[in-house]
VOVOPA-408116 format. One line per 10 residues: number of its first residue (from 1); their letters; for each residue x, y, z of C-alpha. Coordinates in steps of 0.02 Angstrom, whole numbers, plus 50000, padded with zeros to 5 digits. Each point is the difference from the previous one (the first is absolute). Example, Ala and Ser with C-alpha at 12.3 -4.5 7.8 and 13.67 -1.06 7.14 Angstrom:
<atoms>
1 = as = 50615 49775 50390; 50069 50172 49967
</atoms>
This chain:
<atoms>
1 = xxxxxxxxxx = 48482 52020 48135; 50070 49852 49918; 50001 49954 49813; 49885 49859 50025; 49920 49929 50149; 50113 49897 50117; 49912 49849 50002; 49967 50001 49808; 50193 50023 49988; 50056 49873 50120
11 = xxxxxxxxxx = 49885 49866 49884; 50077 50085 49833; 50188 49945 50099; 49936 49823 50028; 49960 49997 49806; 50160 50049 49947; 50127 49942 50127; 49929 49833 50075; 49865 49961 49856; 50083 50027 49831
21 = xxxxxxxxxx = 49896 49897 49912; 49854 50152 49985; 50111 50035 49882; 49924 49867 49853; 49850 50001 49941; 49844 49925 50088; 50010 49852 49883; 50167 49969 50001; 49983 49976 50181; 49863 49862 49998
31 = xxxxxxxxxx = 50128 49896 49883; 50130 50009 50081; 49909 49967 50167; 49971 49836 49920; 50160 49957 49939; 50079 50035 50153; 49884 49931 50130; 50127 49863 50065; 50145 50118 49978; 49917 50140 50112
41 = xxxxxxxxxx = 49941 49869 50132; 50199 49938 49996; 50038 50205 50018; 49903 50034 50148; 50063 49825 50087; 50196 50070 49981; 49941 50166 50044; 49932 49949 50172; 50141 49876 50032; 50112 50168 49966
51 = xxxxxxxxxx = 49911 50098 50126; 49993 49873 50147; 50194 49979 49958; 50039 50208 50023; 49871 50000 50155; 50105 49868 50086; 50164 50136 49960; 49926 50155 50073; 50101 50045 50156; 49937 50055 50148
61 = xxxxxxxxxx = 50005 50190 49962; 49894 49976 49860; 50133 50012 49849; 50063 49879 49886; 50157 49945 49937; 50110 50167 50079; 49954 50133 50104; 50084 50154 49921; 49910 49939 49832; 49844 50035 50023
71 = xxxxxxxxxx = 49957 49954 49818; 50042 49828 50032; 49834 50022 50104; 49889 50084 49897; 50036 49875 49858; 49932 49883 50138; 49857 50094 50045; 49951 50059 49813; 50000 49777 49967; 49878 49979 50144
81 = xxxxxxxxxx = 49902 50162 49939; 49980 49894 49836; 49944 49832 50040; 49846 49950 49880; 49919 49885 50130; 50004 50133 50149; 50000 49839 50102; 50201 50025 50027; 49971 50179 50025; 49884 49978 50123
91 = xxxxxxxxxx = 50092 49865 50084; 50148 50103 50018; 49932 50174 50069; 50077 50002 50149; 50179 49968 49907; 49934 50144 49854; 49967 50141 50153; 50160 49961 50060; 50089 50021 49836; 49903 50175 49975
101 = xxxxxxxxxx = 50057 50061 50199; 50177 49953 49951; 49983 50113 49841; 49930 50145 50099; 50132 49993 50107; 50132 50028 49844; 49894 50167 49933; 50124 50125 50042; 49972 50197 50026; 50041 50041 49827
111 = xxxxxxxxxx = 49868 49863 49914; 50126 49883 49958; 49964 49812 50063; 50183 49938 50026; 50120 49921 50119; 50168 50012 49972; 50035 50056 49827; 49900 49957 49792; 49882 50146 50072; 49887 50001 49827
121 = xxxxxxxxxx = 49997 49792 49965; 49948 49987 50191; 49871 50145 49993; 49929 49954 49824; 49971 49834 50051; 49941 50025 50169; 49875 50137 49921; 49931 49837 49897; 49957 49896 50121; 49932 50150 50114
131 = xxxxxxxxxx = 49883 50038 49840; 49934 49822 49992; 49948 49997 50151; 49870 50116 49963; 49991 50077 50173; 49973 50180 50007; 50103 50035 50162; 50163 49958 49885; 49944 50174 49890; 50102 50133 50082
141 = xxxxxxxxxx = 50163 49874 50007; 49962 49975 49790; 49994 50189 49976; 50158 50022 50100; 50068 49852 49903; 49953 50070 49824; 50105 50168 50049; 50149 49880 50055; 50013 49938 49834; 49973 50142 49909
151 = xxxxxxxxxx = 50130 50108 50103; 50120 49836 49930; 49998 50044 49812; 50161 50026 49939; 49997 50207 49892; 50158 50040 49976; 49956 50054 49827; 49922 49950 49837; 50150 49960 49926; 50066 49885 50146
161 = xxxxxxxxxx = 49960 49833 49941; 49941 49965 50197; 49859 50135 50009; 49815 49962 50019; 50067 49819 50095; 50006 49932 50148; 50132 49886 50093; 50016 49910 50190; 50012 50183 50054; 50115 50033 50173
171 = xxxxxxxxxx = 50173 49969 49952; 49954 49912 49824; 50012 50162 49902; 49958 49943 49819; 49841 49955 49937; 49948 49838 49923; 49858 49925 49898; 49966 49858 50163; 49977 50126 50119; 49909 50117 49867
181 = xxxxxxxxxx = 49884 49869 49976; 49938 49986 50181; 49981 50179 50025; 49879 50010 49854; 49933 49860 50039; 49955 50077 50167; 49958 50168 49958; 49873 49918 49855; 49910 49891 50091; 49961 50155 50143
191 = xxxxxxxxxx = 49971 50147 49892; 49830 50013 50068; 50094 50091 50120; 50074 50100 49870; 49876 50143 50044; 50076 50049 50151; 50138 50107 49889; 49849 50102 49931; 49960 50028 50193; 50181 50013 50071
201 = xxxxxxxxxx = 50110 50144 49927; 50163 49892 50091; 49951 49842 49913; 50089 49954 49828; 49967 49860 49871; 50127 49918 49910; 50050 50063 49836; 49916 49866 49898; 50071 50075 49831; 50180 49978 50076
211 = xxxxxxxxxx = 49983 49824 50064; 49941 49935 49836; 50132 50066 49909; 50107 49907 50143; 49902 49865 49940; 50059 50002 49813; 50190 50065 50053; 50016 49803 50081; 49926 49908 49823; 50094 49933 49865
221 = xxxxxxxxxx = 49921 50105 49869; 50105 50140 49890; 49856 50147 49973; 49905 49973 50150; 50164 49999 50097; 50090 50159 49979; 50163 49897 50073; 50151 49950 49908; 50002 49822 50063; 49818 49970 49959
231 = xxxxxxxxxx = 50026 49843 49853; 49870 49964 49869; 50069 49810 49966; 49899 49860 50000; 50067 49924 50166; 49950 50151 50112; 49886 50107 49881; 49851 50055 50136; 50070 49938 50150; 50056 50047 50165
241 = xxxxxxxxxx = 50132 50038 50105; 50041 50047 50178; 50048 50200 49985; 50035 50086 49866; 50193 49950 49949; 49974 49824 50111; 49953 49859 49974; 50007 49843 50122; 50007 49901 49869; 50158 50046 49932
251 = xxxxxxxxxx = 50061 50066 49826; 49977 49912 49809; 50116 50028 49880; 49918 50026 49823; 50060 49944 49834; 50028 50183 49928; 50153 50020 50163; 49870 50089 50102; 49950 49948 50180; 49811 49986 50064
261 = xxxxxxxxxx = 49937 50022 50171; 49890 49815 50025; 49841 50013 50034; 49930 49883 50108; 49825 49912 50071; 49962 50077 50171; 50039 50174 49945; 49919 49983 49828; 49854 49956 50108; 50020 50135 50117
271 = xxxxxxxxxx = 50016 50118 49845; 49810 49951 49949; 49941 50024 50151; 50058 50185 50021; 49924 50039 49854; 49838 49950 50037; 50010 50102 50160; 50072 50128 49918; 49843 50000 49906; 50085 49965 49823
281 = xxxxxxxxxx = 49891 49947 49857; 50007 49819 49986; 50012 50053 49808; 50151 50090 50030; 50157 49955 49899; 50097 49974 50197; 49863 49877 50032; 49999 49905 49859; 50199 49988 49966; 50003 49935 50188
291 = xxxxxxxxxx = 49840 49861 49970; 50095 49931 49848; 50161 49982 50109; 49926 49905 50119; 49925 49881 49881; 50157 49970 49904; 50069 49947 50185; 49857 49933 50081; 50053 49866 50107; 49978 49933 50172
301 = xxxxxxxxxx = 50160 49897 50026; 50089 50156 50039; 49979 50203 50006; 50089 50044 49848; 50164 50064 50015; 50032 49946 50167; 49986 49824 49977; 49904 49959 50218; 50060 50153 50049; 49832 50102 50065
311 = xxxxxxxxxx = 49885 49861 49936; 49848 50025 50116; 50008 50162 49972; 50013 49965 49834; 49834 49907 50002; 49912 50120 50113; 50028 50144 49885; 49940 49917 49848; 49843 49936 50084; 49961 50191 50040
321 = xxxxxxxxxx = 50055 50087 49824; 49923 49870 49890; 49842 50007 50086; 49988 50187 50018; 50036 50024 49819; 49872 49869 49955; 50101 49864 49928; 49923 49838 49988; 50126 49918 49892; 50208 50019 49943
331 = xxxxxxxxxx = 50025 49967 49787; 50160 49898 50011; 50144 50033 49877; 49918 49852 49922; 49847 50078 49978; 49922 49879 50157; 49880 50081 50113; 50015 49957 50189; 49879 50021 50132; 50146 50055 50121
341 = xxxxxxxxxx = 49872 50022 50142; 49986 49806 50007; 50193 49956 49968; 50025 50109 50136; 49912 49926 50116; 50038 49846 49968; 50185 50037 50033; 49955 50079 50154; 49912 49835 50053; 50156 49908 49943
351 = xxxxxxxxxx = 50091 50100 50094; 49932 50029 50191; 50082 49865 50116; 49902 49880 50110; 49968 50113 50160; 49905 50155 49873; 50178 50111 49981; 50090 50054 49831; 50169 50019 50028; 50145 50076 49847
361 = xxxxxxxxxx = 50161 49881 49994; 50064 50171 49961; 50049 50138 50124; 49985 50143 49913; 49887 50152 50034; 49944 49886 50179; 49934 49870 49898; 50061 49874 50108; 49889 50037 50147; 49825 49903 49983
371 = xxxxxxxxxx = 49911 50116 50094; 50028 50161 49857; 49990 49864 49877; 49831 49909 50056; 49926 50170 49999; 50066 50038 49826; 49923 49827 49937; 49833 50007 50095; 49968 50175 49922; 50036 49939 49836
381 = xxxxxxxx = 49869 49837 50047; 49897 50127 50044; 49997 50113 49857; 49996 49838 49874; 49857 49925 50106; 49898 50159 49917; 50064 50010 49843; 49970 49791 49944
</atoms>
Protein backbone atom coordinates (compact mmCIF):
# COMPACT_ATOMS: atom_id res chain seq x y z
CA UNK A 1 0.00 0.00 0.00
CA UNK A 2 1.23 3.37 -0.74
CA UNK A 3 1.73 6.35 1.67
CA UNK A 4 -0.99 8.27 0.12
CA UNK A 5 -3.23 7.60 -2.71
CA UNK A 6 -1.68 7.91 -6.23
CA UNK A 7 -3.82 10.27 -7.64
CA UNK A 8 -3.84 12.54 -4.47
CA UNK A 9 0.03 12.36 -4.83
CA UNK A 10 0.39 13.00 -8.43
CA UNK A 11 -1.85 16.49 -7.69
CA UNK A 12 0.43 17.14 -4.38
CA UNK A 13 3.64 16.90 -7.37
CA UNK A 14 1.80 19.39 -9.60
CA UNK A 15 1.63 21.73 -6.42
CA UNK A 16 5.08 21.63 -5.69
CA UNK A 17 6.99 21.08 -8.89
CA UNK A 18 4.90 22.83 -11.73
CA UNK A 19 2.62 25.15 -9.34
CA UNK A 20 4.84 26.76 -6.71
CA UNK A 21 2.81 29.43 -6.11
CA UNK A 22 0.43 27.14 -3.48
CA UNK A 23 3.07 28.02 -1.69
CA UNK A 24 1.69 31.87 -0.60
CA UNK A 25 -1.05 32.52 0.98
CA UNK A 26 -4.60 32.63 -0.63
CA UNK A 27 -4.42 36.41 -0.56
CA UNK A 28 -1.25 36.94 -1.65
CA UNK A 29 -2.23 35.16 -4.68
CA UNK A 30 -5.27 37.36 -5.69
CA UNK A 31 -2.69 40.47 -5.59
CA UNK A 32 -0.37 39.38 -7.31
CA UNK A 33 -2.77 37.88 -9.94
CA UNK A 34 -3.53 41.46 -10.47
CA UNK A 35 -0.34 42.93 -10.67
CA UNK A 36 0.81 40.57 -13.01
CA UNK A 37 -2.05 40.10 -15.37
CA UNK A 38 -0.16 41.54 -18.53
CA UNK A 39 3.08 39.94 -17.41
CA UNK A 40 1.47 36.36 -17.19
CA UNK A 41 -0.46 36.86 -20.55
CA UNK A 42 3.28 37.96 -22.03
CA UNK A 43 4.53 34.47 -20.09
CA UNK A 44 2.24 32.13 -21.61
CA UNK A 45 2.72 33.91 -25.28
CA UNK A 46 6.81 33.06 -25.00
CA UNK A 47 5.97 29.86 -23.51
CA UNK A 48 3.95 28.61 -26.51
CA UNK A 49 6.25 30.25 -29.06
CA UNK A 50 9.02 27.99 -27.04
CA UNK A 51 7.15 24.89 -27.50
CA UNK A 52 6.20 25.17 -31.26
CA UNK A 53 10.05 26.06 -31.67
CA UNK A 54 11.32 22.46 -29.77
CA UNK A 55 8.29 20.59 -31.67
CA UNK A 56 9.72 21.71 -34.99
CA UNK A 57 13.42 20.04 -33.47
CA UNK A 58 12.17 16.67 -32.50
CA UNK A 59 13.76 14.12 -34.86
CA UNK A 60 12.22 11.44 -36.28
CA UNK A 61 12.96 8.85 -33.50
CA UNK A 62 11.25 10.88 -31.14
CA UNK A 63 14.38 12.53 -29.17
CA UNK A 64 15.63 15.85 -29.06
CA UNK A 65 18.77 17.53 -29.37
CA UNK A 66 21.11 13.94 -29.12
CA UNK A 67 20.25 10.55 -29.02
CA UNK A 68 22.56 9.06 -26.33
CA UNK A 69 21.18 12.00 -24.03
CA UNK A 70 18.14 11.13 -23.34
CA UNK A 71 17.77 14.03 -20.82
CA UNK A 72 18.01 16.42 -23.50
CA UNK A 73 14.50 14.76 -24.18
CA UNK A 74 12.87 14.61 -21.12
CA UNK A 75 13.70 18.33 -20.49
CA UNK A 76 11.61 18.54 -23.73
CA UNK A 77 8.93 16.46 -22.75
CA UNK A 78 8.74 17.73 -18.92
CA UNK A 79 8.22 21.70 -20.99
CA UNK A 80 5.31 20.28 -22.98
CA UNK A 81 4.04 18.38 -19.74
CA UNK A 82 3.88 22.03 -18.31
CA UNK A 83 2.20 24.23 -20.65
CA UNK A 84 -0.57 26.43 -18.71
CA UNK A 85 -2.88 26.68 -21.74
CA UNK A 86 -2.90 22.79 -22.55
CA UNK A 87 -3.68 24.15 -26.03
CA UNK A 88 0.23 23.49 -27.01
CA UNK A 89 0.08 20.30 -25.19
CA UNK A 90 -2.64 19.15 -26.91
CA UNK A 91 -1.48 20.34 -30.17
CA UNK A 92 1.63 18.52 -29.88
CA UNK A 93 0.56 14.89 -28.66
CA UNK A 94 1.60 13.08 -31.31
CA UNK A 95 5.31 14.77 -30.96
CA UNK A 96 4.87 14.19 -26.71
CA UNK A 97 4.14 10.08 -27.34
CA UNK A 98 6.95 10.03 -29.41
CA UNK A 99 9.29 11.68 -26.97
CA UNK A 100 7.95 9.14 -24.13
CA UNK A 101 8.58 5.82 -26.79
CA UNK A 102 12.08 7.21 -27.31
CA UNK A 103 12.56 7.28 -23.41
CA UNK A 104 11.27 3.76 -22.99
CA UNK A 105 13.50 2.63 -25.31
CA UNK A 106 16.65 4.09 -23.09
CA UNK A 107 15.24 2.17 -19.65
CA UNK A 108 17.87 -0.30 -19.38
CA UNK A 109 17.80 -3.78 -17.38
CA UNK A 110 19.27 -2.36 -14.35
CA UNK A 111 16.58 0.83 -14.03
CA UNK A 112 18.85 3.25 -15.26
CA UNK A 113 17.42 5.50 -18.30
CA UNK A 114 20.76 6.24 -20.20
CA UNK A 115 22.50 6.12 -23.49
CA UNK A 116 25.91 6.31 -23.60
CA UNK A 117 27.31 7.48 -20.38
CA UNK A 118 25.91 10.63 -17.19
CA UNK A 119 23.76 7.39 -16.14
CA UNK A 120 22.11 9.41 -12.94
CA UNK A 121 21.59 13.17 -14.79
CA UNK A 122 19.93 11.08 -17.73
CA UNK A 123 17.83 8.79 -15.39
CA UNK A 124 16.86 11.62 -12.87
CA UNK A 125 15.69 13.67 -15.46
CA UNK A 126 14.06 11.24 -17.58
CA UNK A 127 12.25 9.93 -14.22
CA UNK A 128 10.78 13.75 -14.21
CA UNK A 129 9.27 13.98 -17.14
CA UNK A 130 7.99 10.18 -16.90
CA UNK A 131 6.31 11.46 -13.45
CA UNK A 132 4.56 14.38 -15.12
CA UNK A 133 3.05 12.61 -17.31
CA UNK A 134 0.94 11.15 -14.83
CA UNK A 135 0.43 7.86 -16.62
CA UNK A 136 0.37 4.87 -14.52
CA UNK A 137 1.96 2.42 -17.09
CA UNK A 138 5.41 4.50 -16.46
CA UNK A 139 5.13 3.01 -12.47
CA UNK A 140 7.24 -0.08 -12.65
CA UNK A 141 10.06 1.91 -14.90
CA UNK A 142 9.90 4.81 -11.73
CA UNK A 143 10.40 2.06 -9.13
CA UNK A 144 13.23 0.57 -11.12
CA UNK A 145 14.46 4.12 -11.60
CA UNK A 146 14.29 5.08 -7.82
CA UNK A 147 16.64 1.83 -7.08
CA UNK A 148 19.06 3.13 -9.96
CA UNK A 149 19.67 6.12 -8.12
CA UNK A 150 19.82 4.92 -4.93
CA UNK A 151 22.32 2.00 -5.85
CA UNK A 152 24.44 5.50 -7.16
CA UNK A 153 25.13 7.05 -3.68
CA UNK A 154 28.54 7.41 -3.09
CA UNK A 155 29.40 5.36 1.02
CA UNK A 156 32.67 5.05 1.21
CA UNK A 157 32.51 6.25 4.74
CA UNK A 158 31.37 8.97 7.04
CA UNK A 159 34.44 10.54 7.11
CA UNK A 160 34.94 10.65 3.20
CA UNK A 161 33.88 14.04 2.35
CA UNK A 162 32.01 12.23 -0.90
CA UNK A 163 29.60 9.92 1.11
CA UNK A 164 25.81 10.24 1.16
CA UNK A 165 26.33 12.03 -2.73
CA UNK A 166 25.78 11.36 -5.87
CA UNK A 167 27.76 12.12 -9.20
CA UNK A 168 27.21 11.29 -13.31
CA UNK A 169 27.77 7.71 -12.08
CA UNK A 170 29.57 5.15 -14.89
CA UNK A 171 33.02 6.27 -15.22
CA UNK A 172 32.43 9.76 -13.29
CA UNK A 173 33.43 8.35 -9.93
CA UNK A 174 33.02 11.41 -7.57
CA UNK A 175 30.00 12.84 -6.44
CA UNK A 176 28.78 16.33 -6.88
CA UNK A 177 26.13 18.73 -5.55
CA UNK A 178 24.56 19.04 -9.64
CA UNK A 179 24.07 15.58 -9.93
CA UNK A 180 23.03 15.28 -6.11
CA UNK A 181 20.48 17.62 -6.76
CA UNK A 182 18.66 15.68 -9.52
CA UNK A 183 18.70 12.49 -7.73
CA UNK A 184 16.83 14.05 -4.82
CA UNK A 185 15.00 15.80 -6.77
CA UNK A 186 13.80 12.58 -8.32
CA UNK A 187 13.58 10.37 -5.53
CA UNK A 188 11.32 13.37 -3.68
CA UNK A 189 8.98 14.01 -5.99
CA UNK A 190 8.19 9.81 -6.27
CA UNK A 191 8.37 8.72 -2.74
CA UNK A 192 4.87 7.65 -2.94
CA UNK A 193 6.56 4.79 -4.17
CA UNK A 194 8.70 4.75 -1.28
CA UNK A 195 6.52 1.90 0.22
CA UNK A 196 7.66 -0.67 -1.90
CA UNK A 197 11.00 -1.01 0.51
CA UNK A 198 8.57 -1.86 3.41
CA UNK A 199 7.23 -4.65 0.88
CA UNK A 200 10.59 -5.64 -0.86
CA UNK A 201 13.36 -7.06 1.51
CA UNK A 202 15.97 -6.35 -1.87
CA UNK A 203 14.86 -2.80 -2.12
CA UNK A 204 17.02 0.02 -0.34
CA UNK A 205 16.40 3.79 0.20
CA UNK A 206 18.94 6.23 0.13
CA UNK A 207 20.62 7.19 3.23
CA UNK A 208 18.93 10.53 3.64
CA UNK A 209 21.07 11.38 6.85
CA UNK A 210 24.29 10.87 4.65
CA UNK A 211 23.27 12.93 1.66
CA UNK A 212 22.46 15.91 3.74
CA UNK A 213 25.51 15.97 5.38
CA UNK A 214 26.89 15.79 1.60
CA UNK A 215 24.80 18.63 1.39
CA UNK A 216 26.56 20.86 4.10
CA UNK A 217 30.27 19.25 3.23
CA UNK A 218 29.79 21.44 -0.41
CA UNK A 219 28.66 25.00 1.62
CA UNK A 220 30.75 27.72 2.58
CA UNK A 221 29.92 27.57 6.18
CA UNK A 222 32.71 26.68 9.11
CA UNK A 223 30.37 24.60 11.85
CA UNK A 224 27.96 23.21 9.58
CA UNK A 225 30.85 22.11 7.33
CA UNK A 226 33.12 19.85 9.14
CA UNK A 227 35.79 20.66 6.11
CA UNK A 228 38.89 22.63 6.34
CA UNK A 229 38.26 24.73 3.28
CA UNK A 230 34.75 25.64 4.34
CA UNK A 231 35.29 29.93 4.71
CA UNK A 232 33.07 32.04 6.90
CA UNK A 233 34.01 35.50 4.93
CA UNK A 234 31.63 37.71 3.72
CA UNK A 235 32.23 36.98 -0.05
CA UNK A 236 31.28 33.19 0.15
CA UNK A 237 29.74 32.87 3.76
CA UNK A 238 26.55 30.31 2.88
CA UNK A 239 27.25 29.54 -0.49
CA UNK A 240 27.96 26.84 -2.78
CA UNK A 241 30.31 25.00 -4.54
CA UNK A 242 30.67 22.14 -6.95
CA UNK A 243 32.20 19.12 -4.61
CA UNK A 244 33.55 19.35 -1.64
CA UNK A 245 37.35 20.82 -2.24
CA UNK A 246 36.01 22.31 -5.91
CA UNK A 247 34.79 24.86 -6.95
CA UNK A 248 34.10 25.94 -10.73
CA UNK A 249 34.38 29.08 -9.84
CA UNK A 250 37.83 29.21 -8.90
CA UNK A 251 39.75 30.24 -5.66
CA UNK A 252 39.67 33.92 -3.58
CA UNK A 253 42.40 34.96 -1.85
CA UNK A 254 41.44 36.62 1.58
CA UNK A 255 42.97 39.52 3.27
CA UNK A 256 44.25 37.46 6.42
CA UNK A 257 46.78 35.22 3.45
CA UNK A 258 44.15 32.55 3.42
CA UNK A 259 42.46 31.22 0.20
CA UNK A 260 38.53 30.63 -0.18
CA UNK A 261 36.81 28.21 -2.34
CA UNK A 262 34.06 30.85 -4.41
CA UNK A 263 30.89 30.19 -4.14
CA UNK A 264 28.85 30.74 -6.90
CA UNK A 265 24.96 31.26 -8.30
CA UNK A 266 23.88 27.98 -9.94
CA UNK A 267 25.30 25.85 -7.22
CA UNK A 268 24.22 28.16 -4.38
CA UNK A 269 20.90 27.53 -5.97
CA UNK A 270 21.29 23.96 -6.32
CA UNK A 271 22.42 23.93 -2.58
CA UNK A 272 18.73 25.28 -1.56
CA UNK A 273 17.15 23.07 -3.39
CA UNK A 274 18.73 19.87 -1.82
CA UNK A 275 17.82 20.96 1.25
CA UNK A 276 14.40 21.28 0.78
CA UNK A 277 14.36 17.74 -0.61
CA UNK A 278 16.38 16.68 1.87
CA UNK A 279 13.62 17.77 4.01
CA UNK A 280 15.75 20.47 6.03
CA UNK A 281 13.93 22.99 8.11
CA UNK A 282 13.62 26.05 6.21
CA UNK A 283 14.61 27.50 9.78
CA UNK A 284 17.71 25.76 9.73
CA UNK A 285 20.97 27.73 10.13
CA UNK A 286 22.18 25.80 6.33
CA UNK A 287 19.05 27.36 4.97
CA UNK A 288 19.22 30.58 6.09
CA UNK A 289 23.19 31.22 5.64
CA UNK A 290 22.48 30.03 1.92
CA UNK A 291 19.06 32.58 1.45
CA UNK A 292 21.21 35.51 2.63
CA UNK A 293 23.97 34.56 0.03
CA UNK A 294 21.88 34.62 -2.63
CA UNK A 295 20.46 37.95 -1.82
CA UNK A 296 23.75 39.61 -1.32
CA UNK A 297 24.38 38.27 -5.13
CA UNK A 298 21.13 38.33 -6.59
CA UNK A 299 21.47 39.23 -10.06
CA UNK A 300 20.30 38.24 -13.45
CA UNK A 301 23.06 39.62 -15.74
CA UNK A 302 25.11 36.68 -14.90
CA UNK A 303 25.23 33.35 -12.54
CA UNK A 304 27.57 34.49 -10.03
CA UNK A 305 30.90 33.33 -10.20
CA UNK A 306 30.84 32.22 -13.59
CA UNK A 307 30.17 35.30 -15.21
CA UNK A 308 27.48 33.32 -18.70
CA UNK A 309 28.93 30.30 -17.96
CA UNK A 310 25.71 27.84 -17.08
CA UNK A 311 23.29 30.81 -17.22
CA UNK A 312 20.00 28.97 -18.11
CA UNK A 313 20.69 26.71 -15.82
CA UNK A 314 21.39 29.26 -13.67
CA UNK A 315 17.88 30.68 -14.08
CA UNK A 316 16.12 27.38 -14.09
CA UNK A 317 17.43 26.46 -10.73
CA UNK A 318 16.53 29.58 -9.05
CA UNK A 319 13.01 29.57 -10.46
CA UNK A 320 12.64 26.01 -8.71
CA UNK A 321 14.51 26.73 -5.15
CA UNK A 322 13.01 30.11 -4.62
CA UNK A 323 9.65 28.92 -5.23
CA UNK A 324 9.88 25.70 -3.29
CA UNK A 325 11.23 27.49 -0.30
CA UNK A 326 8.52 30.09 -0.58
CA UNK A 327 10.35 33.17 -1.46
CA UNK A 328 8.42 35.88 -2.84
CA UNK A 329 11.02 38.52 -2.61
CA UNK A 330 15.32 38.96 -2.37
CA UNK A 331 16.41 42.05 0.49
CA UNK A 332 19.22 43.60 -1.55
CA UNK A 333 22.51 44.57 0.16
CA UNK A 334 20.76 47.85 0.02
CA UNK A 335 18.05 46.82 1.91
CA UNK A 336 15.69 46.88 -1.63
CA UNK A 337 13.20 44.17 -1.96
CA UNK A 338 12.76 42.63 -5.50
CA UNK A 339 10.04 40.66 -6.82
CA UNK A 340 12.67 38.37 -8.70
CA UNK A 341 9.77 36.30 -10.14
CA UNK A 342 8.93 39.33 -12.44
CA UNK A 343 12.70 40.46 -13.26
CA UNK A 344 13.05 37.10 -14.23
CA UNK A 345 10.74 36.87 -16.56
CA UNK A 346 11.17 39.73 -18.00
CA UNK A 347 14.80 38.80 -18.87
CA UNK A 348 13.62 35.69 -20.18
CA UNK A 349 11.29 37.67 -22.56
CA UNK A 350 14.28 39.88 -23.39
CA UNK A 351 16.02 37.17 -24.09
CA UNK A 352 14.16 34.40 -26.47
CA UNK A 353 15.03 35.21 -30.22
CA UNK A 354 12.44 35.80 -32.92
CA UNK A 355 11.59 32.06 -33.98
CA UNK A 356 10.58 31.06 -29.78
CA UNK A 357 14.41 29.56 -28.93
CA UNK A 358 16.87 30.73 -26.04
CA UNK A 359 20.14 30.16 -26.97
CA UNK A 360 23.66 30.79 -24.29
CA UNK A 361 26.50 32.82 -26.25
CA UNK A 362 28.34 30.57 -23.92
CA UNK A 363 29.29 26.89 -24.48
CA UNK A 364 29.68 25.62 -21.38
CA UNK A 365 27.77 22.76 -19.66
CA UNK A 366 25.78 22.43 -23.58
CA UNK A 367 24.46 25.71 -23.21
CA UNK A 368 24.96 26.46 -26.62
CA UNK A 369 22.43 24.08 -28.04
CA UNK A 370 18.79 25.79 -28.16
CA UNK A 371 17.08 22.78 -27.92
CA UNK A 372 18.51 21.92 -23.91
CA UNK A 373 18.33 25.56 -23.53
CA UNK A 374 14.61 26.30 -24.76
CA UNK A 375 13.63 23.56 -22.45
CA UNK A 376 15.58 25.05 -19.54
CA UNK A 377 13.80 28.55 -20.24
CA UNK A 378 10.25 27.26 -20.96
CA UNK A 379 10.36 25.38 -17.55
CA UNK A 380 11.41 28.33 -15.85
CA UNK A 381 8.26 30.33 -17.93
CA UNK A 382 6.45 27.75 -16.71
CA UNK A 383 7.15 27.64 -13.14
CA UNK A 384 7.03 31.75 -13.02
CA UNK A 385 3.71 31.64 -14.95
CA UNK A 386 2.41 30.05 -11.38
CA UNK A 387 4.18 31.78 -9.05
CA UNK A 388 3.21 35.80 -10.48
Amino acid sequence: MRFVPREIFIVLIALMFLLPSALFGADKVVAATKNDLSLKMEVEHAIGRGLSWLAGKQAADGYWSQAEYPASTGLALTAFQGDPSRYYKNKYETQIDKGYAYLLKNVKPDGGIYGKDLANYNTSISMMALLVANNPLYEPVLKKGRQFLIGLQDNPGENDPMNGGIGYGGSYKHSDLSNTTYALEALHYTRFLKSDVANDPTAKDLNWKAAAQFISRTQNLPGSNDQNWASGDPANKGGFIYFPGDSKAGEQKLTNEKTALRSYGSMSYAGLLSFIYAQVDKNDPRVKAVIEWLSRNYTLAENPGLGQDGLYYYYHTMAKALSAAGVDTLTMKDGKKVNWRRDLAKKLLDLQNADGSWVNSAGRWWEKDPNLVTSYATITLEILYKGL
